[in-house]
TIMIZA-814347 format. One record per residue: residue in one letter; x, y, z of N, C-alpha, C, O in turn. Coordinates in steps of 0.05 Angstrom, whole numbers, plus 5000, padded with zeros to 4 digits. Example, Ala and Ser with C-alpha at 12.3 -4.5 7.8 and 13.67 -1.06 7.14 Angstrom:
2
A526448865156524649105156526449345156528549345169;S525749555142527349795143525850015157526850235161;
This chain:
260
X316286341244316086141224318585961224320886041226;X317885691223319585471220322385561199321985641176;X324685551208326685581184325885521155324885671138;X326585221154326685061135324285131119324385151095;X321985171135319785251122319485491108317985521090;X321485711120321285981109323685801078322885811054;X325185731082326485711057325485521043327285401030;X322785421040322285281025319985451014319485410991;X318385651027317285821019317685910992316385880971;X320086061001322486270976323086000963322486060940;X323785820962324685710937322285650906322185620882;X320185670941318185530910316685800898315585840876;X317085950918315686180897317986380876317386540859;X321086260887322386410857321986210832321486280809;X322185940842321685710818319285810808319485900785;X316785820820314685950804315086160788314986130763;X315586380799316086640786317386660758316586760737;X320186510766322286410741321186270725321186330701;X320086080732318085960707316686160692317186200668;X314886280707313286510699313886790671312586910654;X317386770684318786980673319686790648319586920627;X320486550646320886460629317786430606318086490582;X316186390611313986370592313486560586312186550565;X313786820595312987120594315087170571314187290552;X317187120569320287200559318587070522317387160503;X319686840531317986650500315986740482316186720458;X313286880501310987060487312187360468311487460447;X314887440491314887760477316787600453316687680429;X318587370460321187350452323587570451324987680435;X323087550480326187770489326287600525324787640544;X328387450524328787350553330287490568330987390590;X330987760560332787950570331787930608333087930629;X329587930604327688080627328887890650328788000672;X330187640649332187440671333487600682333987540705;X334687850673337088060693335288080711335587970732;X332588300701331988420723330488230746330288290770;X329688060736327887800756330787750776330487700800;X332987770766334487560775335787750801336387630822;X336188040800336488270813334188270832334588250856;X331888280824329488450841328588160861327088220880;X329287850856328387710878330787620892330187440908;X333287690892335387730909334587910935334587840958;X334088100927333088320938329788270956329288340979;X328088140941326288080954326487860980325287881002;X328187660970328287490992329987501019330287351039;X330987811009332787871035331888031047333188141065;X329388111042326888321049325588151078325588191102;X324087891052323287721069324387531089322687441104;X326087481092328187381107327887541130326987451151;X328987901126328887991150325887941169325687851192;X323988031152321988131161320387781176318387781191;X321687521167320687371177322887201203322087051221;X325087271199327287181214326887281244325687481252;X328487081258328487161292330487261309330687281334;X332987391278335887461306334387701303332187771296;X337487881314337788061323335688331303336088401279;X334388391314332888681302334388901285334088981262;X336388971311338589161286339889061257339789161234;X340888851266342388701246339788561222340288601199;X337888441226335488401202334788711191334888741167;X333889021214333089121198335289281173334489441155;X338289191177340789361158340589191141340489271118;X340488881146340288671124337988701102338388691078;X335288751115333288741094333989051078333689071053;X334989301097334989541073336389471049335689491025;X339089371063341289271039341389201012342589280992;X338788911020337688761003336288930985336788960961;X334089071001331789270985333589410966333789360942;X334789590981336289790959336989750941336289860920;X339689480945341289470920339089250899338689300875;X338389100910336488930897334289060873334389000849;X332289270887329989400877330589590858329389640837;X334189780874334390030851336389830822336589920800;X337389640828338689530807337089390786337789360763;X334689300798331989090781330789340764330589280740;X329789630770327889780751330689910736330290070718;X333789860743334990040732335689840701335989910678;X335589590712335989360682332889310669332589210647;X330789390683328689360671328189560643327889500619;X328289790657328790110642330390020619329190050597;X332989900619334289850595333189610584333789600560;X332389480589331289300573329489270553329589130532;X326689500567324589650553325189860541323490020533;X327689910539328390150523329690000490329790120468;X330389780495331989650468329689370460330089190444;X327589420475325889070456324589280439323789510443;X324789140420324388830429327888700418328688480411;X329088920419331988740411333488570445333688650468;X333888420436334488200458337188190463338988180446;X337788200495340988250500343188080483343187830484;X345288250466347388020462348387740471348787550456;X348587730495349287410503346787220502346986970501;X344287350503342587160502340887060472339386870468;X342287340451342287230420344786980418344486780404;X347287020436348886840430348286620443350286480442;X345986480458345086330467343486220451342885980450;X342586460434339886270415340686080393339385890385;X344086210383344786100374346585870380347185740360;X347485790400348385550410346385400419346785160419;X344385480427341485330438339085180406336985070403;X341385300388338585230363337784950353339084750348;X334585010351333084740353331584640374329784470372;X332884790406331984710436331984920449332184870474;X331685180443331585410449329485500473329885680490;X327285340469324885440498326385280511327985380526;X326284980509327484880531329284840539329384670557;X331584980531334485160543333685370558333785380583;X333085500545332985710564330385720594330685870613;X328185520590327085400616329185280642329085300666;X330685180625333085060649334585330655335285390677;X334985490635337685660644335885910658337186090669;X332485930656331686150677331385910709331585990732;X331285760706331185550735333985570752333885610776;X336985520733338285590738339685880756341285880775;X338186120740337386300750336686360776337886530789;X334286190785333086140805334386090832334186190854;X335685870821337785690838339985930847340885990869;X340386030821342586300840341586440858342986470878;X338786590859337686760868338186540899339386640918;X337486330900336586290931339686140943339486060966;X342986100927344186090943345686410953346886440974;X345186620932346186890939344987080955345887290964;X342086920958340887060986341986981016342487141034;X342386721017343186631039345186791058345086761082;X346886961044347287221068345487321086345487361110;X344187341071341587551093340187391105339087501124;X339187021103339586821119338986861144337386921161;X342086791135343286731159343586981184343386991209;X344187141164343887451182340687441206340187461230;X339187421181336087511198335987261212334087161200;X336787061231337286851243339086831274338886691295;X340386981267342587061288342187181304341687411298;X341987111341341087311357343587531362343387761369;X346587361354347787561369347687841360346787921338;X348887991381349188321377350788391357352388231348;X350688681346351188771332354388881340354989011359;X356288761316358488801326361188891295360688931271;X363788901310364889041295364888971256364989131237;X364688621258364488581226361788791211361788891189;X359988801229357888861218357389151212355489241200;X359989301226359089531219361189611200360389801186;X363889521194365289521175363789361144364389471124;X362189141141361289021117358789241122358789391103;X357389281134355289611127356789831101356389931079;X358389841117359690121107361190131086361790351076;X361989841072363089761048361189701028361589711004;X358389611042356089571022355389811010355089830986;X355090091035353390301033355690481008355290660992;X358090351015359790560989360090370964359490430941;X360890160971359990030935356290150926355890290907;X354590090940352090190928351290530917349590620901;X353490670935353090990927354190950904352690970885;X357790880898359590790875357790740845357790890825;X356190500848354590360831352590570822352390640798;X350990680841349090940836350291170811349591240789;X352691220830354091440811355191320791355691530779;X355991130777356191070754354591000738355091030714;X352090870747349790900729348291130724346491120708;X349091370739347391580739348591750710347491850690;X351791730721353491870701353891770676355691870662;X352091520663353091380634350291500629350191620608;X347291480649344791600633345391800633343691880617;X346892030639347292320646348292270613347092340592;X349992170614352492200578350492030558350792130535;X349091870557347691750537345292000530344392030507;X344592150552341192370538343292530519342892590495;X345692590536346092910519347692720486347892830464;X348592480491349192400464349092070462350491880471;X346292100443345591720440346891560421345991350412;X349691680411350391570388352391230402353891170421;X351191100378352290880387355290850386356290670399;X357391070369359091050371360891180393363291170396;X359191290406360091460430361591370455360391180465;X363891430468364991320483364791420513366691570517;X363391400531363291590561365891530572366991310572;X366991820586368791800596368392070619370292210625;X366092100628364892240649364892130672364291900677;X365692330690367192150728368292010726370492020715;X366791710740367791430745368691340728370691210734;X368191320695368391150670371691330666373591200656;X372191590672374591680661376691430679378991420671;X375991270702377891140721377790820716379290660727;X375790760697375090480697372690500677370890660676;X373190260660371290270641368590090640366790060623;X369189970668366989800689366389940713365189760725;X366490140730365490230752363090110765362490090789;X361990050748358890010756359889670773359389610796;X361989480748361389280757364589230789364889020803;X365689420791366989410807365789510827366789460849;X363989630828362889750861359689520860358089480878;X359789450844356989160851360688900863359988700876;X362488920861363588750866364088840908363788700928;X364689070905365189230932362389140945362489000965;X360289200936356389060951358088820969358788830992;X358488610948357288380958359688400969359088210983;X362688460979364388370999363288461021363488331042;X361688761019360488861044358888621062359188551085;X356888541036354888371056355888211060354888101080;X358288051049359287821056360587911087359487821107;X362088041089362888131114360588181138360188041158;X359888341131356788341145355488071152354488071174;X355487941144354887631147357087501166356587431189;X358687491159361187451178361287461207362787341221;X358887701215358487751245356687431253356987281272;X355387421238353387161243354386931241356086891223;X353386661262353186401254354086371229353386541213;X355586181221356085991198355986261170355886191146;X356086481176356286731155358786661139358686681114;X360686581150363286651139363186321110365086271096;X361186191110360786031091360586101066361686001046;X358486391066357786401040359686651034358986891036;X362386531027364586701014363386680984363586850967;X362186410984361386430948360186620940360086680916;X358986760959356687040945358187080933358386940912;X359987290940362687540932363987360908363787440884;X365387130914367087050893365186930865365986900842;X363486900872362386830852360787060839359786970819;X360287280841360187580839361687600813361187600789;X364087620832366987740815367487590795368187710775;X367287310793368187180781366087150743366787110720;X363487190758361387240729361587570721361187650698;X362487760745363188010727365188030705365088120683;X367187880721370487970701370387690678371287730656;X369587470685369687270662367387150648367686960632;X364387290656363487040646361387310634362387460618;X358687350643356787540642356787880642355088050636;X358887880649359888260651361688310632360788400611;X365388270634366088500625366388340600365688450579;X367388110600367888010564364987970543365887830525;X362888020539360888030522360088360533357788400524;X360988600548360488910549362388910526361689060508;X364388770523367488960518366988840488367489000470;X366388670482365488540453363188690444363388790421;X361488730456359688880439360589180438360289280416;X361189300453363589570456365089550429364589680409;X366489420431368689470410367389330383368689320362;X365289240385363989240352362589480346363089600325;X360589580367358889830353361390050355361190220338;X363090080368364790420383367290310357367390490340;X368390190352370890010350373490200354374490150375;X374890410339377490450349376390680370378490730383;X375290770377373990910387375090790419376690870436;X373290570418372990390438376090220443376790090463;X376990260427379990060427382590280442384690240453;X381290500436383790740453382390760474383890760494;X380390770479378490800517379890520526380390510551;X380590280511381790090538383990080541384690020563;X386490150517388890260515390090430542392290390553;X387590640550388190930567387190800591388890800609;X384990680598383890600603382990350633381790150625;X383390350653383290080670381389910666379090020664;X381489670665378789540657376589450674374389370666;X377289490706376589480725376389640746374489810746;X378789620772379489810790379390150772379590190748;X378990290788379090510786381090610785381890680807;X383090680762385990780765385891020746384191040728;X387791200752388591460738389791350704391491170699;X388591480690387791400660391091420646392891560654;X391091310634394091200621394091520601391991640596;X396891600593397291850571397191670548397391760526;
């Protein structure tokens, strides 16, 4: 298949979809459901990418697992929470309703399009990857192996907060089981470790070393914009001193040995 044509494909069927998710969102009134859309067609289009692209075999079939994995297990793992709290609707996107009031569907139509628009420049790793005849070489097996441990990382810290939320659902409760005793973001520091992998990984390929924006722009909505400042706000309203000595002791990021 024609390049341009495969990416015009994927653009118009996430624009569809996102639309879709956006009118779907409006009916329940919970637009929460944008995480997991926004996870699970990252993942899809780096699926499709491989499976329609013409480089190298080895290198499309590590690119599409990559995609699949972190993509698919991260989409049912935000789905799960999402259908576990509607119809209450995520914090930042109540704080949306309220800066959006009066234009509220059609804010947030732009801001799931927006959405969209991310999904298809943060695929472009895998692109460019499934495109590339050359062989499989040293970037690619070092950004593998950084993806495959940020993604175990990420696993194990979401496994270990549902592990601490069954045995205690109280909202004032503070986890500090494994990873969370080292960082009170694990989850979002080893999704930051993913995308240097694939970025690296990409790096082996044609014109790869362009989309540095994956990664930085990653990090940059974890630690300032969508991750840790609206977690740590809503944290320290339901937990409050509770929550105010866990960041005291605490790293807010990296993984470090917990303060006395």
């Amino acid at each position: 298949m024609n390049e341009l044509t495969l990416l015009g494909i994927v653009a118009a069927l996430v624009a569809l979809d996102f639309a879709g998710g956006w009118w779907f969102g409006g009916k329940i009134n919970n637009y929460s459901l944008v995480d997991a859309m926004w996870a699970f067609w990252i993942g899809l289009a780096g699926v499709i990418y491989a499976f329609f692209g013409n480089g190298d075999l080895d290198k499309r079939i590590a690119a599409g697992s990559m995609a699949a994995i972190w993509g698919f297990r991260l989409s049912y793992h935000l789905q799960k929470r999402i259908r576990k709290h509607h119809p209450e609707e995520d914090s930042r996107y109540q704080k949306l309703r309220e800066v959006w009031e009066g234009s509220v569907p059609s804010a947030f139509f732009w801001f799931f399009q927006a959405q969209a628009i991310s999904v298809l420049l943060l695929a472009l790793p895998y692109f460019l990857i499934s495109r590339d005849s050359s062989p499989w070489g040293v970037l690619e097996t070092i950004g593998l192996t950084i993806a495959v441990i940020g993604m175990g990382g990420e696993m194990l810290a979401d496994h270990q907060m549902s592990e601490f939320k069954s045995r205690d659902n109280r909202s004032s409760s503070v986890c500090r089981d494994g990873l969370w005793k080292y960082s009170r973001h694990p989850n979002y520091f080893f999704e930051m470790v993913i995308w240097i992998g694939i970025y690296l990984f990409a790096c082996g390929s044609a014109w790869g070393w362009t989309t540095f924006f994956a990664p930085a722009t990653i990090t940059f909505l974890l630690l300032k914009v969508t991750g840790i400042p609206p977690t740590e706000a809503s944290a320290v309203k339901r937990k409050g001193d509770a929550y105010r000595e866990y960041q005291r002791t605490t790293s807010s990021f990296i993984p470090l040995p917990p303060k006395s």
